[in-house]
C-alpha positions in Angstrom: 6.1 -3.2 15.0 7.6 -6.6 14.1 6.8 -9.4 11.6 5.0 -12.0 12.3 5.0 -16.0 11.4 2.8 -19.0 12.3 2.3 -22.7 11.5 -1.1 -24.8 12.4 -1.9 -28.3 11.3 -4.9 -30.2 12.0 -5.0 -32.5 14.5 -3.5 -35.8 14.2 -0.8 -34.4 11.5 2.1 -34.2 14.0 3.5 -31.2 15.6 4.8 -28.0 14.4 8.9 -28.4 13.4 10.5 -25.9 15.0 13.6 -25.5 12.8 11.0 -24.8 10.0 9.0 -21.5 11.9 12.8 -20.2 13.0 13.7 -19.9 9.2 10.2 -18.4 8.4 11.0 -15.7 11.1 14.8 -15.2 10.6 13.7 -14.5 7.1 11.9 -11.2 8.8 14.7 -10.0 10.8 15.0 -6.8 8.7 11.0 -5.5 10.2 12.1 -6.4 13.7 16.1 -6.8 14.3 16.0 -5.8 18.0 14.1 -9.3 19.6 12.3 -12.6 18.2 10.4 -14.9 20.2 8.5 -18.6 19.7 5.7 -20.7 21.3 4.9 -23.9 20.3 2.4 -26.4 21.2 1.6 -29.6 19.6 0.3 -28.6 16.5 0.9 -24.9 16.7 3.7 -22.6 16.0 4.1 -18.5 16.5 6.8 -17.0 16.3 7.7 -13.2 15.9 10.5 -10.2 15.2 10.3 -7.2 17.0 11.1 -3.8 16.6 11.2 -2.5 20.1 8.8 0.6 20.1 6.7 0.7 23.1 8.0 -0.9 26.6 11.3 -2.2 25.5 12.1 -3.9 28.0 8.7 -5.7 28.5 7.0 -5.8 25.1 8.4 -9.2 24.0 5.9 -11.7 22.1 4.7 -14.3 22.2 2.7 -13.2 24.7 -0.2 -14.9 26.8 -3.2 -14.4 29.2 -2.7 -15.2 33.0 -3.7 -18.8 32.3 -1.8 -19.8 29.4 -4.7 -21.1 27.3 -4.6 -17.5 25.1 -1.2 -16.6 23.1 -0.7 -13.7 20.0 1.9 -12.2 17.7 0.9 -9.0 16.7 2.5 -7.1 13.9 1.4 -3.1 14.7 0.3 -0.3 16.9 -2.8 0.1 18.9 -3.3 3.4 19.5 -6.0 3.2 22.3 -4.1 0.8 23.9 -3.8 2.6 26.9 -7.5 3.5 27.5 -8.3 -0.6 27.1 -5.5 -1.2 29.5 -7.2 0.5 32.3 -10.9 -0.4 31.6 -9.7 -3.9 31.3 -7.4 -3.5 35.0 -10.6 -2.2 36.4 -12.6 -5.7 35.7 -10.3 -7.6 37.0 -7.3 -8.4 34.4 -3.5 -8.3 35.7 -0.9 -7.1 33.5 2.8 -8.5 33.5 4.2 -5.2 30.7 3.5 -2.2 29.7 2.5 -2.9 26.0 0.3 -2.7 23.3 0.4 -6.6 22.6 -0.9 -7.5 26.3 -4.2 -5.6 25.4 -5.2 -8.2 22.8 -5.2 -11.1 24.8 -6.8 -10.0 27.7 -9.6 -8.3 25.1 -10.1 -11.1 23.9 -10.9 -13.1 26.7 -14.3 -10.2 27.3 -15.0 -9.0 23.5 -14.0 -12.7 21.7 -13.5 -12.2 17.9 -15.5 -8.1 18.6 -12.1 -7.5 19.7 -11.6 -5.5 16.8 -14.2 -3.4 16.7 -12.5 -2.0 19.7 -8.8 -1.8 18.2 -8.0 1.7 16.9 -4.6 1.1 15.3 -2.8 -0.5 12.5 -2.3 -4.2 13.2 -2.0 -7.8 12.0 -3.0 -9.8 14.7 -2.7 -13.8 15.1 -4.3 -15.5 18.3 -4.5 -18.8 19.2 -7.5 -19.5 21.8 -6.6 -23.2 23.6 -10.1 -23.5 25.3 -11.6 -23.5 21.8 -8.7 -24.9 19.7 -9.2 -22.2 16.9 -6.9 -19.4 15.7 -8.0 -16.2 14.6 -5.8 -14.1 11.6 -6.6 -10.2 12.0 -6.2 -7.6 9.6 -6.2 -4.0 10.3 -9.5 -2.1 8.6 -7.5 -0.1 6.1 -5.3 -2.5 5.3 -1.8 -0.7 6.5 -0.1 -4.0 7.7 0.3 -7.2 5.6 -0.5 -10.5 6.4 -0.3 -13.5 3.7 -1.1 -17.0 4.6 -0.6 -20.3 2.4 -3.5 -22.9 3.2 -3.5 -26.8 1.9 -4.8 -29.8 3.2 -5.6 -28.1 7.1 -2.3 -27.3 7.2 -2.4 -23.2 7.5 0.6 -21.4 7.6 0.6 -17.5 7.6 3.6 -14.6 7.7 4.0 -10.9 7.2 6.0 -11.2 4.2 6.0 -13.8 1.1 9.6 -14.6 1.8 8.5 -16.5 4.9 6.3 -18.3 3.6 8.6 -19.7 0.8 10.9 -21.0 3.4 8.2 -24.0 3.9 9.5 -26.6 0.8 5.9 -27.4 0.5 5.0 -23.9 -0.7 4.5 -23.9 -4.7 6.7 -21.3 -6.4 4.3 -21.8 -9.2 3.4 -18.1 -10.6 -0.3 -17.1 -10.9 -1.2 -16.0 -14.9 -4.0 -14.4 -13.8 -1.9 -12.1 -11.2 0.2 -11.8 -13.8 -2.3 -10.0 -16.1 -3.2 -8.7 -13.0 0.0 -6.6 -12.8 0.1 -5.7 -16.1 -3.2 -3.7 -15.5 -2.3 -2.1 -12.4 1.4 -1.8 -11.8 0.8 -4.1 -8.4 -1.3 -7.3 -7.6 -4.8 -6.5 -6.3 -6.0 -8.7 -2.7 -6.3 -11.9 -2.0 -4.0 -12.8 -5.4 0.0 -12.7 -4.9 2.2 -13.3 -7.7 2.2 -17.2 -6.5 -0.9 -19.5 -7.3 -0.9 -20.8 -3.5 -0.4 -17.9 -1.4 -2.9 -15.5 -0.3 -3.3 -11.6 1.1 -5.8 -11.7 4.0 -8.2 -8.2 3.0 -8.1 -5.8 4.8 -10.7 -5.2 7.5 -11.4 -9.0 7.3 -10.4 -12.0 9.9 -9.5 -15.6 8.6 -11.2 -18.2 11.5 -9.0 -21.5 11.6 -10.7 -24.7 13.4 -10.7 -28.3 12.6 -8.7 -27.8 9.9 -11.1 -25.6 8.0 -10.4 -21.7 7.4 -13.6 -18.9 7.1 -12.8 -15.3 6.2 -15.3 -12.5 6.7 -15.5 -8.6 6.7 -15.7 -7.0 10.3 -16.0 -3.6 8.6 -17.1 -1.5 6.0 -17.0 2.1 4.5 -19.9 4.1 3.7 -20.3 7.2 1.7 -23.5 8.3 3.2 -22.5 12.4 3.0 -24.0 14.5 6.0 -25.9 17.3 4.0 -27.6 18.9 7.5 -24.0 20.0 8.7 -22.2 23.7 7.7 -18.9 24.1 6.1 -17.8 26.1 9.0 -18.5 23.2 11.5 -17.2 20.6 8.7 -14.0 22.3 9.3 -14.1 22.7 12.8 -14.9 18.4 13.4 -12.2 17.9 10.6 -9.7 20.2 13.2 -10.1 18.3 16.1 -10.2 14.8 13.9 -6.7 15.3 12.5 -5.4 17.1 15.5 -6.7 13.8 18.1 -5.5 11.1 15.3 -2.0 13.0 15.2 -1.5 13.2 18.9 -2.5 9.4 19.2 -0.3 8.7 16.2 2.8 10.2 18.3 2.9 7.3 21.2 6.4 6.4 21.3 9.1 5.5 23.7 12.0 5.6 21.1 13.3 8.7 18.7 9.7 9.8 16.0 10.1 12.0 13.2 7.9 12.9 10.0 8.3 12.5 6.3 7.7 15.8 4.5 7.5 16.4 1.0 6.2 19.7 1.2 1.8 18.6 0.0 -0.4 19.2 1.9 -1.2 15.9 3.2 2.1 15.5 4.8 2.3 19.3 5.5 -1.1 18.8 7.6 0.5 16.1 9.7 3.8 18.0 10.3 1.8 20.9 11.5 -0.6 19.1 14.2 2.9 17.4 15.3 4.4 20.7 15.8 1.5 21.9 18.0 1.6 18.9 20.0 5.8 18.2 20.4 7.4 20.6 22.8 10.0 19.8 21.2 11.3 20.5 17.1 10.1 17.8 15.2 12.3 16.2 12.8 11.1 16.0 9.4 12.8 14.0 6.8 13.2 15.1 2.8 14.2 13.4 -0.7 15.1 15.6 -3.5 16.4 15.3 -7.4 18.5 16.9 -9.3 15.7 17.6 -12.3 13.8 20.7 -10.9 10.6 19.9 -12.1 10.1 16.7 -9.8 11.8 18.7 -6.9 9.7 19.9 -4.2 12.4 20.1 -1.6 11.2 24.5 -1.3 7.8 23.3 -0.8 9.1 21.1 2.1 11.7 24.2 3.4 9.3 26.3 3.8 6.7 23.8 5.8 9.1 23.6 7.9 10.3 26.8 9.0 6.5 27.7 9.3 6.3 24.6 11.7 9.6 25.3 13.6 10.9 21.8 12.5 14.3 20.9 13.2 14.8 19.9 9.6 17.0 17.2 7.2 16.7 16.8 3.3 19.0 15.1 0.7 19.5 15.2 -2.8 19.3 11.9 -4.4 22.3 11.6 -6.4 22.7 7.8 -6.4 21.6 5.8 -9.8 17.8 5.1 -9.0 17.7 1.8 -11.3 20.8 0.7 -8.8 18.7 -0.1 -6.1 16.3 -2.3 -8.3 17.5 -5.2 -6.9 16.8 -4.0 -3.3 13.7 -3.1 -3.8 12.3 -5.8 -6.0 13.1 -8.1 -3.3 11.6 -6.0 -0.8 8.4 -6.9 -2.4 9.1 -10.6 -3.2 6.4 -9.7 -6.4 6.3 -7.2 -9.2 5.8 -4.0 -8.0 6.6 -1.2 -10.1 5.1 2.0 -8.9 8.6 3.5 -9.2 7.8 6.1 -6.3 9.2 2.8 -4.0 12.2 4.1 -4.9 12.2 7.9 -3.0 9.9 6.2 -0.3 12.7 3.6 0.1 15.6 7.0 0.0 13.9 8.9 2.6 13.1 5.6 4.9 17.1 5.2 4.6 17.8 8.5 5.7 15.1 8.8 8.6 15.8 5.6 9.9 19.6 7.7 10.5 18.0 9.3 13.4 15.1 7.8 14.6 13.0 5.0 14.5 9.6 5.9 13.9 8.3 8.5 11.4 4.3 9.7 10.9 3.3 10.1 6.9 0.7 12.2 4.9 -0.2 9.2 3.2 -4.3 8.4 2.5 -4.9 12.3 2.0 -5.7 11.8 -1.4 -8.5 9.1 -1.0 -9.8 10.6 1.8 -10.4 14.4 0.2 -10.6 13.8 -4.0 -6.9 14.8 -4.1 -6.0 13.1 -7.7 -6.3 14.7 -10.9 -8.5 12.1 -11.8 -11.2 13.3 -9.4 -11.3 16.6 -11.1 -11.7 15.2 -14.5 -14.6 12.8 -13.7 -16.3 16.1 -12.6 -15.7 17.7 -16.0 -16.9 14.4 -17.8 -20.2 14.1 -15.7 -20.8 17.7 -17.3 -19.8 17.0 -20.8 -22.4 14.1 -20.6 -25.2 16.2 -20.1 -24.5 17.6 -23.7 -27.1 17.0 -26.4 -26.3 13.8 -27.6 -26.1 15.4 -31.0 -23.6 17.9 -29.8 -21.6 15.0 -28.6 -21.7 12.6 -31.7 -20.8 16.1 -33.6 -18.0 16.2 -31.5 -16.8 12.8 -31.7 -17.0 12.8 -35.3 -14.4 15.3 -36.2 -11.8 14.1 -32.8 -12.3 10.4 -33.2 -11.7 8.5 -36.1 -13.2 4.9 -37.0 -11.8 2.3 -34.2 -9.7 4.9 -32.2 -7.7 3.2 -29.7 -6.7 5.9 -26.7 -2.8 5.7 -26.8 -0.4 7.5 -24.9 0.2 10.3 -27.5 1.7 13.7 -26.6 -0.1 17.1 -27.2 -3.2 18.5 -26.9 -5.4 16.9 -29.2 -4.0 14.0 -28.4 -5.3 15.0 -24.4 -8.9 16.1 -26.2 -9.3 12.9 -28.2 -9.0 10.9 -25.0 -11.7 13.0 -23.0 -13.7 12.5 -26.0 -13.3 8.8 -25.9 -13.9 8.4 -22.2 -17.4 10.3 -22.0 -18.3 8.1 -24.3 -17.9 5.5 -22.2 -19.6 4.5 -18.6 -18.6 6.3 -15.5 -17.0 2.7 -14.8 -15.3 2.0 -18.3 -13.8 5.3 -18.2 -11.8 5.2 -14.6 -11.1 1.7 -15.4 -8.9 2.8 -18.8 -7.6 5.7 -17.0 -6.3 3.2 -13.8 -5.1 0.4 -16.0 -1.4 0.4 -17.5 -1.5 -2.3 -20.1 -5.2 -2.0 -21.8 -6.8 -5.3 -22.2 -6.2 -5.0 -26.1 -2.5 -3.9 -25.3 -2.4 -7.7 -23.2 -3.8 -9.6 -26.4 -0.9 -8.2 -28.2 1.8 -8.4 -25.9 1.2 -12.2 -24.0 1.9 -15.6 -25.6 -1.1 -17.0 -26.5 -1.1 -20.1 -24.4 -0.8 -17.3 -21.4 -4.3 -15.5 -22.6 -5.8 -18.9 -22.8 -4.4 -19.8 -18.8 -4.8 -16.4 -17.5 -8.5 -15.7 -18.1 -8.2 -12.0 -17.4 -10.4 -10.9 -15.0 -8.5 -8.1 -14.1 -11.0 -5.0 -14.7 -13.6 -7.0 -12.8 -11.2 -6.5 -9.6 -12.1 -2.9 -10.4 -16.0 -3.5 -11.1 -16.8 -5.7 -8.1 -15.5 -2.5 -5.4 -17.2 -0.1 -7.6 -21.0 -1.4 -7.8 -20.2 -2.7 -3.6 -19.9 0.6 -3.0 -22.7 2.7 -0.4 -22.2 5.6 -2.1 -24.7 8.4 -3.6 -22.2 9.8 -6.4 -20.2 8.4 -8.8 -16.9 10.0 -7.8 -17.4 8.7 -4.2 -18.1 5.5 -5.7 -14.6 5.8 -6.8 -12.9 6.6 -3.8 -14.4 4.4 -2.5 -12.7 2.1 -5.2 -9.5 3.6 -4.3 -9.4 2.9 -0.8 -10.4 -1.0 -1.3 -7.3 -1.7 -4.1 -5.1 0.9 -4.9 -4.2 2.4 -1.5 -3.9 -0.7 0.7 -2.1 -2.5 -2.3 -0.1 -0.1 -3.9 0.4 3.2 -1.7 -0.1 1.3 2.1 2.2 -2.0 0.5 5.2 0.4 -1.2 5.2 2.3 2.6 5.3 -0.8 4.9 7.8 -3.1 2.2 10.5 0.2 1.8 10.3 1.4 5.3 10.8 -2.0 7.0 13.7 -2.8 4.6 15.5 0.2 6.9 13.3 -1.4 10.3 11.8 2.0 10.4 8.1 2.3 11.8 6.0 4.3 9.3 2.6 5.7 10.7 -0.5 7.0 9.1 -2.6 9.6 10.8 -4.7 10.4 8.1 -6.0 6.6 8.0 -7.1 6.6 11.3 -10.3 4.5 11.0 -11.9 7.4 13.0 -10.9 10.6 10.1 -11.7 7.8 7.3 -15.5 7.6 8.6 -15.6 11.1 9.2 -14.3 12.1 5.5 -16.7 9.6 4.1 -19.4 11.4 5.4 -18.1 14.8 3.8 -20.4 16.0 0.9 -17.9 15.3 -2.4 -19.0 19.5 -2.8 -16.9 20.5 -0.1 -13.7 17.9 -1.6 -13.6 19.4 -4.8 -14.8 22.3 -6.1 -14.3 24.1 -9.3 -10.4 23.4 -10.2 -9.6 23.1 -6.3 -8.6 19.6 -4.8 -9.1 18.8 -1.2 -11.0 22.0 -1.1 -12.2 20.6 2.5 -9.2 19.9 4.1 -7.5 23.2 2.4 -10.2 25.4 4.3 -9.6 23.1 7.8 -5.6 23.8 7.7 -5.5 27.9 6.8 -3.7 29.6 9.4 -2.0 26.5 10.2 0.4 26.4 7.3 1.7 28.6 4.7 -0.8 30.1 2.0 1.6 28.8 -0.5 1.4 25.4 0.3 -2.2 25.7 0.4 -2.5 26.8 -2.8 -0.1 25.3 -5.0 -1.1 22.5 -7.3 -0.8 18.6 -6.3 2.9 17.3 -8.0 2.9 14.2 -6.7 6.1 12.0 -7.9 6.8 11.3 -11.3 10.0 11.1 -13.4 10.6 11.6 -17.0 10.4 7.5 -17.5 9.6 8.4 -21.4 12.5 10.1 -21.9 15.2 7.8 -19.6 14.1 4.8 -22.0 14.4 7.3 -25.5 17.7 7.9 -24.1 20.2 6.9 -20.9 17.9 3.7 -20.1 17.3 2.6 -23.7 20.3 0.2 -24.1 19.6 -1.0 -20.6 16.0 -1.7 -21.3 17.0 -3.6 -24.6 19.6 -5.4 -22.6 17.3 -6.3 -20.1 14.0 -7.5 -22.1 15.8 -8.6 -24.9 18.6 -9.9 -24.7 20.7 -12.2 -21.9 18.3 -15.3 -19.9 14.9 -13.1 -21.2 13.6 -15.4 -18.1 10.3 -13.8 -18.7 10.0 -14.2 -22.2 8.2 -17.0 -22.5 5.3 -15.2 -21.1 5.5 -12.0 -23.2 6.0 -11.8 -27.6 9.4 -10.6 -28.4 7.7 -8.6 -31.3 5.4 -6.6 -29.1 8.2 -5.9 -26.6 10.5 -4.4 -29.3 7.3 -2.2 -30.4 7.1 -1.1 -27.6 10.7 0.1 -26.9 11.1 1.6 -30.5 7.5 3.2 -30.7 8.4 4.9 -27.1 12.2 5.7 -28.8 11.0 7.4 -31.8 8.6 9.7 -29.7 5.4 8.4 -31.4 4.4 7.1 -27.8 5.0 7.4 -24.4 5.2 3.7 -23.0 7.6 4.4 -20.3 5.2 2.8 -17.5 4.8 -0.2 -19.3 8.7 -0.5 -20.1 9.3 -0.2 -16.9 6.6 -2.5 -15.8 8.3 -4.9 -18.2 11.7 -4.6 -16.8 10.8 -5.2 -13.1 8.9 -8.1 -13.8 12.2 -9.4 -15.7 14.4 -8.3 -12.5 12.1 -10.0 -10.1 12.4 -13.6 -12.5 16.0 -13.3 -12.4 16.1 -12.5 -9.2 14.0 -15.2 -7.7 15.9 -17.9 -9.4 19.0 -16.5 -8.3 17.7 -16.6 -4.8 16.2 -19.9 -4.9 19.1 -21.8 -6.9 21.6 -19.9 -4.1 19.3 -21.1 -1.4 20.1 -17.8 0.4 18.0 -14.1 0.8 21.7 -12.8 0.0 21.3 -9.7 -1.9 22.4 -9.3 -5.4 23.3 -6.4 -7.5 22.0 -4.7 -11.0 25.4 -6.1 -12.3 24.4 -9.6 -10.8 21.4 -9.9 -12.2 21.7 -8.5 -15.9 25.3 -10.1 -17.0 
């Protein structure tokens, strides 16, 4: 696990300046603090930060083939490393280390770019073949490590992080409109946009080709939802066993302290448990709690691990969560404001006390129709096969002339918006129900001379995965949605930025490439049925954890964010949005902002997502001009930013 940096110009531009790739990788010491290494040639620069996880003493990168002519930084885990190792010794390759990284070149040299169909891992690969003066950029298939790359004039230059890349004074800071609409729909900036007009995310499961000063990205995979009818649930269950208990064992490779976040579902339950069948030892299994009882489900997590014989840790999370804003908006370098960063960025803290790699649940939900969501698409598809009589009845007495679905409390308020959303497309629906800021909610809220620049596209990021994807029903369809933008970009980004902030290796079993392809050939009837999520992976894990956890409904992390800004937060909201610089008021109507706060206030609405979206994106303003007119990554506090 590291981060990773590299510069390429075209030929005839000069060389690579040295000075310029050591402050792109110094800005990564926090995802590897333990080693850093550089190779440059000419017109080509890597360098690399390591976290020492597999051969300390002989993993260091850059690394090259026998000859020299082949050299790669690899940000990652390859979990089959060891079974290419000796297939590779047996035609003829010599190895200097033990690790992972060594693989890749010498796979190279007999597979070329089908390297990576071979790679079973999580990785973000860059390799420079001399022979052939090209470079290759690698991406791992679901998308669990970043790699961003900034491309002008043949000059390519690519990093783990956006911080990296800003250390170049030829990078624009200039801010994309259209990923800023972007984040108003989604909470997060979908691939290839980042916050900044001129840097892009490489997608997942795709490979950027560099040569001649020219760049080509392509797909090197796909995922299918082709569901194996011919096959029992019995021996579903049995192939779904010995999938989860294979990826878990491979997932455990380590030659440094592992341990396991549990929050007591069943997604990170299920990997706990196949750890504790495979570790002769306890395994230590790491905890968050809060004080409010209904988002606490430290019991849940207790009694997982007494079932499992864990030796296990848990802490109440007693600091000021809007303290460590600051933190974590710059662990991002963009708006993110999925505010479950902030207990993934506790209990990365408070693993990384005791060891330095921990296994997650995370993916579960994609994988096996976990969300809520999933359950109510089934119930829509059957309220659409009402008369359409019945239904305009219906609609008639529930929905009045140009109903707009708002974020109303109470029951009818919950009918009226089922109402609305069988009334819409399959597509239409899920979109609404994914998005924070509706498109109408955008009109009223963004200067006009942003609508004019940003030519929201947004939903269409949305539409383009859904009609792409191989799938029979419209709920895989979904998923298959889900897996394309809002795991790798919101669940898979919030893991990998919190975690390395604390240079703690997070793994994910359940995104093996080889239990994704299996899942997605799971009927959707054996994922949900009747009010029971992952109904599949439920049946797989009886007898393997308690009945309880089995059974209990998915929680998921939420906190009261209607309520903080009604009460405790509501000064600080109006303090941050506006009053003081208001840096990111020129984008947003002062008029809209202040509905907002009041409307949520009063009770009449619940708008704490998009208050809270609101005041990260004015954190992260303030926050990167305070960086940038410093010139240092020193951090700064709440107090810092909003005097």
């Amino acid at each position: 696990m590291c981060g990773i940096v590299g510069i390429i110009h075209p030929e005839g531009k000069g060389p690579v300046d040295p000075e310029v790739l050591r402050l792109m990788n110094t800005s990564l010491t926090h995802r590897g603090p333990d080693d850093e290494g550089y190779w440059v040639s000419e017109n080509i620069g890597l360098g690399m930060r390591r976290l020492s996880i597999i051969d300390l003493e002989g993993g260091h990168q850059p690394i090259s083939n026998e000859t020299g002519d082949i050299w790669t930084v690899f940000n990652g885990e390859i979990y089959n490393f060891r079974e290419l190792r000796q297939e590779l010794i047996e035609k003829g390759h010599r190895f200097q280390t033990r690790s992972d990284t060594e693989v890749i070149v010498h796979l190279y040299e007999e597979e070329g770019e089908e390297l990576v169909q071979k790679l079973r891992g999580m990785f973000a690969i860059a390799l420079w073949d001399g022979q052939s003066r090209k470079l290759l950029l690698c991406r791992d298939r679901l998308g669990i490590k970043p790699l961003h790359y900034w491309f002008r004039n043949g000059t390519l230059l690519f990093a783990s992080e956006i911080k990296a890349l800003l250390e170049v004074p030829e990078v624009s800071r200039e801010i994309s409109l259209s990923a800023l609409s972007d984040y108003l729909s989604f909470l997060y900036i979908p691939t290839p946009k980042t916050i900044y007009q001129e840097i892009q995310k490489l997608p997942p499961g795709h490979l950027l080709r560099y040569e001649e000063g020219r760049i080509e990205i392509e797909p090197y995979w796909d995922l299918s939802y082709q569901p194996n009818y011919s096959i029992s649930e019995g021996e579903w269950i049995e192939r779904l066993r010995a999938a989860l208990a294979e990826a878990v064992k491979s997932h455990m490779m380590s030659d440094v302290p592992l341990g396991a976040f549990l929050s007591g579902g069943v997604d990170s339950s299920t990997v706990v448990s196949w750890m504790s069948r495979e570790n002769h030892l306890p395994v230590k299994t790491y905890s968050i709690g809060f004080p409010d009882g209904r988002f606490n489900e430290l019991p849940f997590a207790r009694e997982v691990a007494r079932y499992c014989g864990a030796e296990h840790r848990e802490k109440m999370a007693e600091v000021d969560a809007f303290q460590l804003l600051p933190k974590i908006i710059s662990g991002f370098d963009e708006p993110f404001a999925d505010f479950s960063a902030i207990p993934t960025y506790l209990v990365s803290e408070f693993a990384k006390e005791e060891v330095k790699v921990a296994l997650s649940g995370d993916g579960g939900d994609e994988l096996f129709g976990g969300y809520l969501w999933t359950r109510k698409e089934v119930w829509l598809e059957k309220y659409r096969k009402l008369p359409a009589a019945a239904r305009k009845s219906i609609e008639s007495v529930l929905l009045k002339e140009n109903y707009r679905p708002l974020r109303e409390s109470g029951t009818l308020s919950a009918l009226q918006r089922f109402v609305y959303d069988a009334g819409l497309t399959p597509y239409e629906s899920f979109a609404r129900r994914a998005t924070c800021f509706q498109p109408w909610m955008k009109r009223e809220l963004l200067e006009p001379w942003v609508l004019e620049q940003a030519e929201d596209k947004s939903l269409e990021t949305l539409r383009s995965f859904y009609e792409r994807g191989a799938a029979e029903s419209v709920i895989d369809k979904f998923l298959y949605l889900d897996s394309k933008v809002y795991l790798p970009d919101d669940l898979l980004t919030k893991v990998d930025r919190m975690s390395m902030l604390h240079s703690l290796e997070v793994r994910v079993p359940l995104l093996d490439h080889k239990v994704v392809e299996l899942a997605s050939s799971i009927p959707f009837s054996l994922k949900v049925r009747g009010r029971t999520t992952k109904y599949i992976l439920k049946k797989a894990m009886q007898g393997l954890l308690p009945a309880n956890i089995l059974k209990q409904r998915k929680q998921g992390f939420a906190l009261p964010l209607e309520q903080w800004f009604r009460g405790e937060l509501y000064a600080f909201a109006k303090k941050v949005l506006l009053e003081g610089p208001g840096l990111s008021r020129r984008f947003f109507r002062r008029e809209y902002v202040t509905r907002l706060l009041e409307e949520n206030r009063a009770g009449r609405q619940r708008f704490g997502n998009q208050l809270y979206a609101l005041v990260v994106f004015e954190l992260w303003c303030r926050l990167t001009q305070e960086t940038k007119s410093s010139g240092s990554s020193r951090s700064f506090s709440l107090k810092d930013l909003i005097r």
